[in-house]
NUTIVEX-711606 format. One line per 3 residues: their letters; for each residue x, y, z of C-alpha. Coordinates in nm, 2 decimals. Layout:
<nodes>
a = X Y Z  ...;
</nodes>
This chain:
<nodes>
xxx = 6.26 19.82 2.79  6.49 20.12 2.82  6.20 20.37 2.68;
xxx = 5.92 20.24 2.89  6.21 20.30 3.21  6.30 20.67 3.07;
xxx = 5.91 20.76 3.10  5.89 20.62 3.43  6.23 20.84 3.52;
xxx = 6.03 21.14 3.38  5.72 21.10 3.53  5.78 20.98 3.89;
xxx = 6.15 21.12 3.95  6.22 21.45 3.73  5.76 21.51 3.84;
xxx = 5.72 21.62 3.46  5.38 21.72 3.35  5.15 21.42 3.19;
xxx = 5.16 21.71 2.88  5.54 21.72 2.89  5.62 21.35 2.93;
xxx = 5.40 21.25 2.69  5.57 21.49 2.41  5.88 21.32 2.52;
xxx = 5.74 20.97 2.43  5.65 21.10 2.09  5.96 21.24 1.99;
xxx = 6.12 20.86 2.09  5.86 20.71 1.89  5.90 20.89 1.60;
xxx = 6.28 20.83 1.58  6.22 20.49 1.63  5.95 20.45 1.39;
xxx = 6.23 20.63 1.13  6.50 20.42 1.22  6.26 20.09 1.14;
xxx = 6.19 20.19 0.83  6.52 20.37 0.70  6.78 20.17 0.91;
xxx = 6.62 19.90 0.99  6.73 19.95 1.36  6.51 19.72 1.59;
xxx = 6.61 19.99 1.90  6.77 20.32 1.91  6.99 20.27 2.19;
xxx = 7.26 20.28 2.02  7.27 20.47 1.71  7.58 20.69 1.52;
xxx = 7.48 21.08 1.54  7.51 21.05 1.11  7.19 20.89 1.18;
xxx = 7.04 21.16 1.42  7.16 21.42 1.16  6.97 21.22 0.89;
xxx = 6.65 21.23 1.06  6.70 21.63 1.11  6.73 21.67 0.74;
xxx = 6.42 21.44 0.68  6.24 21.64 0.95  6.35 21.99 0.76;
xxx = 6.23 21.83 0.41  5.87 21.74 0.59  5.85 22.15 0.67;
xxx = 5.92 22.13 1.05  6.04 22.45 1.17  6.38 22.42 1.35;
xxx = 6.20 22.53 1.70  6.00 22.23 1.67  6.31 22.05 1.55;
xxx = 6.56 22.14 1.83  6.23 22.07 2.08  6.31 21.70 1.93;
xxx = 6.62 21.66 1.94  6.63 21.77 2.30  6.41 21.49 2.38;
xxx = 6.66 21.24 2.23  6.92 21.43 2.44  6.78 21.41 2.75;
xxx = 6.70 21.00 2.63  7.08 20.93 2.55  7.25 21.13 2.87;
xxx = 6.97 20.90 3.11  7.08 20.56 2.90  7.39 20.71 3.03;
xxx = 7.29 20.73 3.39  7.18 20.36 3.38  7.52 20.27 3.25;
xxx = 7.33 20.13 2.92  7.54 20.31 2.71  7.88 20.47 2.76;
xxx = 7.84 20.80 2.53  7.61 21.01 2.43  7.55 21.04 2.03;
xxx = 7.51 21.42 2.09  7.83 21.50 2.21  7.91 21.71 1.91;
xxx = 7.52 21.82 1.85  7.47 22.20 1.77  7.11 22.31 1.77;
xxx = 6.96 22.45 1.46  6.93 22.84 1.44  6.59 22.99 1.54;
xxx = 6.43 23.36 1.45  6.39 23.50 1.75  6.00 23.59 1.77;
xxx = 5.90 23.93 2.00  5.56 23.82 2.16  5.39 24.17 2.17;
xxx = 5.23 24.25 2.47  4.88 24.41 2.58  4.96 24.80 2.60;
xxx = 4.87 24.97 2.94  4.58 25.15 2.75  4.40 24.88 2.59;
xxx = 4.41 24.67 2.96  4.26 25.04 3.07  3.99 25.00 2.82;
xxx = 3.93 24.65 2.87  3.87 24.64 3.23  3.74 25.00 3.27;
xxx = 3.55 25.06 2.97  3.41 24.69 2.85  3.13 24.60 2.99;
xxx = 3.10 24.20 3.12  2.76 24.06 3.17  2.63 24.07 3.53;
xxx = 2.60 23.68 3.55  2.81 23.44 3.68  2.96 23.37 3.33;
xxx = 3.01 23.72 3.28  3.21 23.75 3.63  3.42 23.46 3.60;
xxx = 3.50 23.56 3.27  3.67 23.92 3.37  3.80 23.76 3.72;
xxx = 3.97 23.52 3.47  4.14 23.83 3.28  4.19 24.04 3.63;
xxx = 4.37 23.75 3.76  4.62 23.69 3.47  4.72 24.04 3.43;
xxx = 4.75 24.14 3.83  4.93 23.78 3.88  5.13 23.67 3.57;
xxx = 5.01 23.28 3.62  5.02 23.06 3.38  4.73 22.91 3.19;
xxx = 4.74 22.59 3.37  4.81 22.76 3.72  4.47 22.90 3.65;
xxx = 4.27 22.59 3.57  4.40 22.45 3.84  4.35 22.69 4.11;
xxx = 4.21 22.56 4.43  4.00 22.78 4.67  4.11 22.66 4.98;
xxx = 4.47 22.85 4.82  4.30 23.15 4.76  4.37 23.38 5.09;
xxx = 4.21 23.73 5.21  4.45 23.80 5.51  4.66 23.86 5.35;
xxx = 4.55 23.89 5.03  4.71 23.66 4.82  4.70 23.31 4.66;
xxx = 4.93 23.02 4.63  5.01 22.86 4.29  5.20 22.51 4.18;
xxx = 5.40 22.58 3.91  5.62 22.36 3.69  5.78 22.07 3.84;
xxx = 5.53 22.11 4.15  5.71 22.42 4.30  5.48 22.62 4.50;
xxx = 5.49 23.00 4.50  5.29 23.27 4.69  5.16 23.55 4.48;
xxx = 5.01 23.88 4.67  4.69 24.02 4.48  4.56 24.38 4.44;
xxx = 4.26 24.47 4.64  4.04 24.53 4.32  4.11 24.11 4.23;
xxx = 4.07 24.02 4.57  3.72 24.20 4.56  3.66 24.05 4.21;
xxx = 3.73 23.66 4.37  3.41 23.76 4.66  3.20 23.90 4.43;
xxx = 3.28 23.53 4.22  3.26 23.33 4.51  2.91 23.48 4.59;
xxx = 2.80 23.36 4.22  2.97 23.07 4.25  2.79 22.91 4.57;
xxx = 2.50 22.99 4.43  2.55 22.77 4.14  2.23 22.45 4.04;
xxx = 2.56 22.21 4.10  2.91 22.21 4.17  3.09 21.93 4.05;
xxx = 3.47 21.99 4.10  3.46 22.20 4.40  3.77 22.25 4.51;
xxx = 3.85 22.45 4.22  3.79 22.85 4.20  3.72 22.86 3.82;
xxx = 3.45 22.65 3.71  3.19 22.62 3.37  2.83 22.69 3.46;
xxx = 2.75 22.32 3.48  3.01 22.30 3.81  3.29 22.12 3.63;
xxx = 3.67 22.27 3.65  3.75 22.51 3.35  3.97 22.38 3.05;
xxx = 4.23 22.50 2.82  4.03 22.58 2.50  3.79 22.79 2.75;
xxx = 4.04 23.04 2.85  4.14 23.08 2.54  3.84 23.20 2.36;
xxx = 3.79 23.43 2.68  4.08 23.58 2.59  4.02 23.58 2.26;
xxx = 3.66 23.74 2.23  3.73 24.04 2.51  4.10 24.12 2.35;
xxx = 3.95 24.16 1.98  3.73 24.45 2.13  3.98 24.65 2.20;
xxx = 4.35 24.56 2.02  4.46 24.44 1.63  4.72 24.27 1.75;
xxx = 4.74 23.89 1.62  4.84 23.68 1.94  4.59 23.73 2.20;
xxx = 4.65 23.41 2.42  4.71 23.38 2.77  5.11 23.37 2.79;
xxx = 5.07 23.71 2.60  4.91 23.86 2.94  5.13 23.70 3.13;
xxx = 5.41 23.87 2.94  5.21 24.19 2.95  5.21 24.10 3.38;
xxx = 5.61 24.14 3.29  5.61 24.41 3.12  5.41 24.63 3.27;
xxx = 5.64 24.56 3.62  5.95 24.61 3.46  5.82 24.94 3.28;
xxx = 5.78 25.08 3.65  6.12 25.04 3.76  6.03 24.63 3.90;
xxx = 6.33 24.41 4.02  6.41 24.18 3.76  6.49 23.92 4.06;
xxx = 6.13 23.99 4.18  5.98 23.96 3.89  6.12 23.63 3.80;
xxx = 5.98 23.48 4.13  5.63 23.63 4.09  5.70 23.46 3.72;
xxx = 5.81 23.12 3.92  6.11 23.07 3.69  6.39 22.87 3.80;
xxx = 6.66 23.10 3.62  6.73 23.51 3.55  6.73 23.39 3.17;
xxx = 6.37 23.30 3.10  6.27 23.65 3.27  6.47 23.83 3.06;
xxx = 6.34 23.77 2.72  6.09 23.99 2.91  6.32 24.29 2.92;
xxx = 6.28 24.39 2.54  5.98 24.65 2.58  6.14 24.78 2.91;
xxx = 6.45 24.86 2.70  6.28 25.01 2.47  6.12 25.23 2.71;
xxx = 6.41 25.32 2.91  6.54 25.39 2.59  6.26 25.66 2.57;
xxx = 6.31 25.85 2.87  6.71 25.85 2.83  6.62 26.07 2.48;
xxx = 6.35 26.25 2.62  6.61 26.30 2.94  6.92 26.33 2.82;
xxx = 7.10 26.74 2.76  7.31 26.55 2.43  7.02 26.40 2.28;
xx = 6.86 26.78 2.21  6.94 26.86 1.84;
</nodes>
């Protein structure tokens, strides 16, 4: 079955993420599943684009938002051009797809002052919990990782001379990231707490839950969540917002935008410069300030 073969193409050639491939698969279900019961189509190797373009409108009338939407059809891209590839089918219903329009949301990042205030002025508890927890924030902000690059951390990739620590990113690329002294202090001061732990379970990872299993996603999360309410309003506290603030905060002190993008472990300029916005905007700043024809 040409599906079942496109999954195995994902997962063992293109090394997609379990989390990725499997949002693949449900976009190809769901088509499917909408073909059956509108067209009557047993498979959807061969369908006309009229019919792709009807299940866009169906997915606008059900409230999707056109992000989610293009997400989809990308998934049934990427489907066609491999059916392609295998010589199943000899052109691609997308040829003439345009994606939908999408607002262009500014993720707002952590201001210098509240990270100030959060890791000068907050006080964590002095247990192992309390630790982890602000090593957890330390190590997002002074290293941009992502979420999962966190989780997954192992110590034997943590390293003291140099200080630094080596991360897989997406698509298993590795990347070396060079920490501050103050983290590097932070991870001994963990470590100590750590060994010292009843049990530990999954012990080749650095982050771990007080019962000696590996952190998980919802857990980060409401770290962030509980220390960032203390000391901003903003609405998104998440993880990817402190690694934007990582970004930011570089780029507002005259960073490389080519450096940046490899600490960031991005495979092109483009997704490090939706980054630029707030540097702009500061640049923008000094120029007035600066600037003998912007006096009135």
């Amino acid at each position: 079955m040409n599906r079942s073969k496109f999954i195995d193409y994902l997962t063992s050639e293109k090394n997609y993420s379990k989390h990725t491939v499997a949002a693949y698969k449900k976009d190809l279900d769901d088509f499917s599943r909408f073909c059956d019961l509108e067209y009557d189509l047993g498979s959807v190797d061969a369908v006309a684009y009229a019919i792709i373009r009807s299940w866009i409108v169906f997915l606008v009338d059900s409230g999707i938002t056109n992000r989610s939407i293009n997400r989809k059809m990308a998934s049934l891209k990427a489907y066609y051009k491999f059916l392609i590839q295998t010589g199943t089918i000899q052109s691609s219903p997308f040829s003439k797809h345009k994606a939908l329009k999408i607002a262009q949301k500014i993720a707002m990042p952590f201001s210098s002052d509240e990270m100030q205030k959060l890791l000068s002025e907050i006080p964590f508890e002095d247990s192992f919990e309390g630790v982890r927890d602000k090593l957890i924030i330390e190590l997002l902000y002074a290293t941009g990782i992502r979420r999962d690059e966190l989780i997954n951390l192992k110590i034997k990739n943590v390293q003291f001379t140099p200080d630094t620590i080596k991360v897989l990113g997406k698509r298993n690329k590795e990347r070396i990231i060079p920490l501050i002294p103050k983290v590097s202090s932070l991870i001994q001061e963990y470590l100590i707490m750590r060994n010292n732990l009843d049990s530990i379970r999954d012990k080749d990872y650095l982050f771990l839950l007080k019962s000696g299993y590996k952190i998980y996603d919802s857990l980060v999360y409401r770290v962030i969540n509980h220390y960032f309410s203390i000391v901003t309003s903003k609405e998104k506290k998440s993880p990817h917002i402190l690694r934007h603030t990582f970004a930011t905060h570089l780029l507002n002190q005259g960073a490389d935008l080519n450096a940046v993008k490899e600490l960031l472990g991005h495979a092109s300029l483009s997704s490090t410069q939706v980054y630029t916005h707030n540097s702009i905007a500061t640049l923008k700043k000094v120029h007035s300030a600066a600037h003998p024809r912007s006096k009135k």
